[in-house]
C-alpha positions in Angstrom: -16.8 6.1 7.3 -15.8 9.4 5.5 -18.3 10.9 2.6 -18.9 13.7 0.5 -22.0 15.6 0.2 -22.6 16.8 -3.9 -20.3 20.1 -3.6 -17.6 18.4 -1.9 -17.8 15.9 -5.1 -17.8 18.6 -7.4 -14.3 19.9 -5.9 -12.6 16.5 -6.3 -13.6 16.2 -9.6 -12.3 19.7 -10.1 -9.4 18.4 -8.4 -8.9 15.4 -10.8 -9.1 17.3 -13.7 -6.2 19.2 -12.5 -4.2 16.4 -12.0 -5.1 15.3 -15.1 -3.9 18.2 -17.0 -0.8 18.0 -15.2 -0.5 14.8 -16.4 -0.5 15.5 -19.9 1.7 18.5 -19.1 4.1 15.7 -17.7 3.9 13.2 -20.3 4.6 16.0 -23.1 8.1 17.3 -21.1 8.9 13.7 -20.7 8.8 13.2 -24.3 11.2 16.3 -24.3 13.7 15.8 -22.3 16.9 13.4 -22.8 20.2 12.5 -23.7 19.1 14.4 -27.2 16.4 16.8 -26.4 13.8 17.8 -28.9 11.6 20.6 -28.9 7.7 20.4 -27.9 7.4 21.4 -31.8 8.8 18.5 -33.2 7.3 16.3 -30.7 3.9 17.3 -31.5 4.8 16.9 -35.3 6.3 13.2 -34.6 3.1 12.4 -32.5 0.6 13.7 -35.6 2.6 11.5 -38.0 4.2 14.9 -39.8 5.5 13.2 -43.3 8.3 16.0 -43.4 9.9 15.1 -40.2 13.2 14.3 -39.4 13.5 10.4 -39.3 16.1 10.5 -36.5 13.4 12.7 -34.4 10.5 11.0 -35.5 12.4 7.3 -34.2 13.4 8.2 -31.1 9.8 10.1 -30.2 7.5 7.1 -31.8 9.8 4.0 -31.4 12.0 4.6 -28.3 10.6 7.6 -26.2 6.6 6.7 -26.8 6.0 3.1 -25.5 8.7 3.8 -22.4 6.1 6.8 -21.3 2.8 4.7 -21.7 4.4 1.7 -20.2 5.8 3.9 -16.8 1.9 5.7 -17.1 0.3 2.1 -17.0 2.6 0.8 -14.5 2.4 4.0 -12.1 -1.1 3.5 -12.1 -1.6 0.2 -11.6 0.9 0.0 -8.5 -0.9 2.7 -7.0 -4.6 2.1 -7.5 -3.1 -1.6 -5.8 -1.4 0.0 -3.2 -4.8 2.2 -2.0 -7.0 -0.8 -2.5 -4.6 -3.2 -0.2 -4.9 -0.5 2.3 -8.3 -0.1 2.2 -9.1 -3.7 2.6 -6.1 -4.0 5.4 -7.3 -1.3 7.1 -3.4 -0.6 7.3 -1.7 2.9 5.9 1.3 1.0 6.5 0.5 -1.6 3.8 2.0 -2.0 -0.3 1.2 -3.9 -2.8 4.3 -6.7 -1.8 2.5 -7.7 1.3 0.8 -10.6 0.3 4.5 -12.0 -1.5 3.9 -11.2 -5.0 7.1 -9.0 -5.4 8.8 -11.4 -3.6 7.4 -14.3 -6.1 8.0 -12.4 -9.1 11.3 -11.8 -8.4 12.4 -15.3 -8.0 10.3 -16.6 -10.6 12.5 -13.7 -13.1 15.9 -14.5 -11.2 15.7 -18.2 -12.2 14.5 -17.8 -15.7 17.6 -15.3 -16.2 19.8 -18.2 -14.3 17.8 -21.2 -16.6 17.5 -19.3 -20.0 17.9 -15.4 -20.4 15.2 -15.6 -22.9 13.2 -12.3 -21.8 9.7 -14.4 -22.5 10.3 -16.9 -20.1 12.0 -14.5 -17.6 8.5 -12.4 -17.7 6.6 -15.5 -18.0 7.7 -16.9 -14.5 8.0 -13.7 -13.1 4.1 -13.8 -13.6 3.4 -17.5 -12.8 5.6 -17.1 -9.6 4.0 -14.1 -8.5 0.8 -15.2 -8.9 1.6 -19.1 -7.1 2.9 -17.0 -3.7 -0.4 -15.1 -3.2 -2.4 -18.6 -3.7 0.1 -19.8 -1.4 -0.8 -17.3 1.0 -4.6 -17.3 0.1 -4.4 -21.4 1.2 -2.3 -21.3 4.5 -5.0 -18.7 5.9 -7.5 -19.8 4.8 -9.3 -21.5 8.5 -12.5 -22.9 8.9 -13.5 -22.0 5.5 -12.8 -18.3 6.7 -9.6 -16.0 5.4 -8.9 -13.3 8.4 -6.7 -10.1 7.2 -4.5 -11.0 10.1 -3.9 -14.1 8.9 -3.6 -12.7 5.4 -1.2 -10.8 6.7 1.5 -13.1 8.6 0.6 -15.5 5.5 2.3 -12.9 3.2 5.2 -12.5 5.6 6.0 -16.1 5.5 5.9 -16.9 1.8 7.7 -13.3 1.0 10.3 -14.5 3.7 10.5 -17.9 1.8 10.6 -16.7 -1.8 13.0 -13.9 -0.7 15.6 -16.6 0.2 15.3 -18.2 -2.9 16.0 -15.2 -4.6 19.5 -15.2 -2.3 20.0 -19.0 -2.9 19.7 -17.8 -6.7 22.0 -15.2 -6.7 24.5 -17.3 -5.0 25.0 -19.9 -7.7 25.0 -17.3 -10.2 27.7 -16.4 -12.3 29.0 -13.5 -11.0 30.6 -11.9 -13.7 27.6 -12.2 -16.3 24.0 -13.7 -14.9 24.6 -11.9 -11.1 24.4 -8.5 -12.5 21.7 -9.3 -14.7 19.6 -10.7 -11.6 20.4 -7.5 -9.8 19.7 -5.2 -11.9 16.7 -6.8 -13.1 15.1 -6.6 -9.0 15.9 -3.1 -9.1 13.6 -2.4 -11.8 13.9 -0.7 -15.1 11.6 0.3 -18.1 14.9 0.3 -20.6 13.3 -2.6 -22.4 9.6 -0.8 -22.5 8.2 -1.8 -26.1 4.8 -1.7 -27.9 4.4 -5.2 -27.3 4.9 -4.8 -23.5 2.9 -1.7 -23.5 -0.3 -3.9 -25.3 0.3 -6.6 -22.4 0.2 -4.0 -19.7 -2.6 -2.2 -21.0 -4.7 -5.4 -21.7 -4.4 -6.8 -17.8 -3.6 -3.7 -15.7 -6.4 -1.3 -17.5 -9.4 -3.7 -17.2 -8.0 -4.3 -13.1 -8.1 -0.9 -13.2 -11.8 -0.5 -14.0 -12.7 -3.0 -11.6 -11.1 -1.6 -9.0 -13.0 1.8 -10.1 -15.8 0.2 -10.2 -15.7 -1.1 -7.2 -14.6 2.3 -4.9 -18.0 3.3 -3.5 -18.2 -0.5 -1.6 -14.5 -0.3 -0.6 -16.0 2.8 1.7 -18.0 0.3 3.4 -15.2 -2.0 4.4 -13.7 0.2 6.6 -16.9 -0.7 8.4 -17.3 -3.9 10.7 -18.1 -6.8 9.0 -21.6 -7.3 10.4 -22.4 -3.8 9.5 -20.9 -3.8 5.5 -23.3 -7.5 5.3 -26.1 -5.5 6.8 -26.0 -3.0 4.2 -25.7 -5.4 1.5 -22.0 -5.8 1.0 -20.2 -9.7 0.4 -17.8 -8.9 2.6 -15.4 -11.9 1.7 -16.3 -11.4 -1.8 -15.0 -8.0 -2.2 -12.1 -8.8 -0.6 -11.3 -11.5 -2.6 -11.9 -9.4 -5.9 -9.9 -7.1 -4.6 -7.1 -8.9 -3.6 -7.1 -10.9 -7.0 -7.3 -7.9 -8.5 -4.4 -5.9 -7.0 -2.1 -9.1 -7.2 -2.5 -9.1 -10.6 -1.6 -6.1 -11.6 1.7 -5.8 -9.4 2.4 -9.6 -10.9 2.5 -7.9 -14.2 3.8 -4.6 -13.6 7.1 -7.0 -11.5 7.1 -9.5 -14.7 7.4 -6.7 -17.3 9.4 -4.1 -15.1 11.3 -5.6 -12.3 10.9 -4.4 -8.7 9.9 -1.1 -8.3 9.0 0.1 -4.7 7.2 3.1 -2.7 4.7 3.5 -5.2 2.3 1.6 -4.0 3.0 2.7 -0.4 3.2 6.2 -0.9 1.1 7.4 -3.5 -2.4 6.2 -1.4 -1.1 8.9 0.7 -0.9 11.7 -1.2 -4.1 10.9 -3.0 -5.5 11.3 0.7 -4.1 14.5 1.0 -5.3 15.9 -2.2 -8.9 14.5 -2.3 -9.3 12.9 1.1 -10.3 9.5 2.3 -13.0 8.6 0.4 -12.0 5.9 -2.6 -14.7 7.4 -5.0 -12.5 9.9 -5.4 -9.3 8.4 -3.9 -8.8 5.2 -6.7 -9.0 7.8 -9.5 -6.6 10.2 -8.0 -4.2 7.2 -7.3 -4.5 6.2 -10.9 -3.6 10.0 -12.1 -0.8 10.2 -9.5 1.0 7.2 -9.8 1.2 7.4 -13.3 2.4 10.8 -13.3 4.7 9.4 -10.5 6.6 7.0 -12.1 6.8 9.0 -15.4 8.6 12.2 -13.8 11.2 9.1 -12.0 11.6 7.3 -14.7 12.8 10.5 -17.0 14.9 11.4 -14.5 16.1 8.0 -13.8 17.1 8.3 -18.0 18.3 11.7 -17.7 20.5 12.3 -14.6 23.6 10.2 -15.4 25.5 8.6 -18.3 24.3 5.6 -17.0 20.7 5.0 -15.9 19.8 4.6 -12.6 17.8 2.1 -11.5 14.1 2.5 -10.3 14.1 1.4 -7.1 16.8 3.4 -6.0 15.1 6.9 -7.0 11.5 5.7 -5.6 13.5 4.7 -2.6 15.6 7.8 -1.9 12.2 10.2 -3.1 9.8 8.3 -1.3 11.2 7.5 1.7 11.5 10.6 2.7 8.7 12.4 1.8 6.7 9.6 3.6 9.0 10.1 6.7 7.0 13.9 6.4 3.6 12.6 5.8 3.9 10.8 8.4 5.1 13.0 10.9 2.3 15.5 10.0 -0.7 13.1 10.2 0.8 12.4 13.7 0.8 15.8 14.5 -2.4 16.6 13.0 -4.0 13.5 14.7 -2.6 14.3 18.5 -3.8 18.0 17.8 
């Protein structure tokens, strides 16, 4: 187990404060840029509530620009601090926030209320209930001799994402094709086009207080990386901190996939570049992830509105960005690990 002595701590908070900053930097641009740009001026006089301003400038900063930015800032966090904490508790680089079958849940639980109903409440209502039933699923089939092992976890989470994924095919194929099909598809692929103050106060209201539990729980995820008998020998409840932790993490990707669709890499990728930038230890790793991701998924989802006529999907950017750029990661890390 990795830790840092007082002057190492005093860097990485240097070095959060910088991502912070950059943060704000982003979220300002963000509020900037698109299909009618407005000057930082007029942003900051929309954001202070400027009596004088132009009411088409003042809408599409408060009412359109706004609760699309804190919406892709609470999601980018949440599917990041998930992402390092599955890892951490999987032991597993390798590991996202989908691997116990919540993505996989969600998105059939959303693909038949759009077949069913189209109503968007109950589409984001069983997205939630759906995502949250797979990883109890999971929890229950390895769950053996009143003990859950992360390998069993593990091929748990491969069987009920397998089983949820076909339903999302068996849902897609009834479909209507020329109406409800798209509307599926798109949906999976993820979006924050619908982002609203009313999903923004949903989001903030489960994914912020996971967030502080997660945070508050980053000095003990240091000690599972441990053996078991050695974290319960230094006082930790081993099974319980998983469990939190797990619970935890499923619930904020269940809500970031009910409100938002599928959006992946985050949670895969962003762990890693937190490690880069303030190194292995989660005291100051789950705060960097929470900086990073949101920053993340702000910067994608502007572009995502910005690039073409029509926006692009999530996925696809996170996908095409990500993948690559974890390809490199990873090849480095090799190299630095066989030097």
């Amino acid at each position: 187990m990795k830790t840092y002595n007082k002057d190492l701590m005093k860097i990485i908070r240097l070095k959060l404060l910088l991502l912070l900053l950059m943060l704000i930097a982003v979220f300002f641009i963000s509020i900037c840029v698109g299909r009618y740009a407005i000057s930082i001026v007029d942003v900051v006089r929309a954001l202070t509530f400027d009596e004088n301003m132009d009411p088409l400038i003042k809408n599409v900063v408060l009412q359109v620009r706004v609760p699309r930015i804190l919406m892709s800032m609470i999601v980018g966090a949440g599917l990041a601090c998930s992402g390092a904490s599955y890892q951490c508790i999987f032991g597993n680089p390798l590991v996202s926030p989908d691997i116990l079958g919540v993505s996989a849940g969600a998105g059939f639980g959303a693909a038949l209320g759009i077949l069913l109903a189209g109503s968007s409440f109950i589409v984001q209502g069983q997205a939630l209930f759906f995502g949250l039933l797979a990883v109890g699923i999971v929890l229950v089939i390895s769950r053996v001799n009143k003990k859950t092992e992360l390998f069993m976890l593990v091929l748990s989470g491969v069987i009920v994402g397998a089983f949820f994924e076909a339903l999302i095919s068996l849902v897609k194929y009834v479909a209507d094709p020329q109406d409800t099909l798209p509307a599926i598809t798109v949906w999976l692929m993820g979006s924050l086009a619908s982002a609203s103050y009313s999903k923004v106060i949903i989001s903030a209201c489960t994914i912020l207080p996971c967030t502080l539990v997660l945070m508050a729980l980053r000095w003990k995820m240091n000690l599972l990386s441990l053996d078991d008998e050695e974290a319960v020998s230094m006082g930790v409840n081993v099974e319980l901190i998983r469990l939190i932790i797990i619970v935890v993490s499923t619930l904020m990707t269940a809500v970031s996939v009910s409100l938002c669709g599928i959006i992946g890499w985050i949670g895969l990728v962003i762990p890693h570049i937190g490690r880069f930038i303030v190194g292995d230890d989660h005291r100051g790793l789950i705060p960097a992830c929470v900086i990073i991701g949101a920053g993340y998924l702000l910067i994608i989802d502007s572009v995502a509105r910005t690039l073409t006529a029509a926006e692009l999907p999530l996925s696809i950017l996170t996908a095409m960005i990500g993948a690559p750029f974890f390809g490199v990661m990873l090849r480095k890390t090799m190299i630095k690990s066989e030097s």
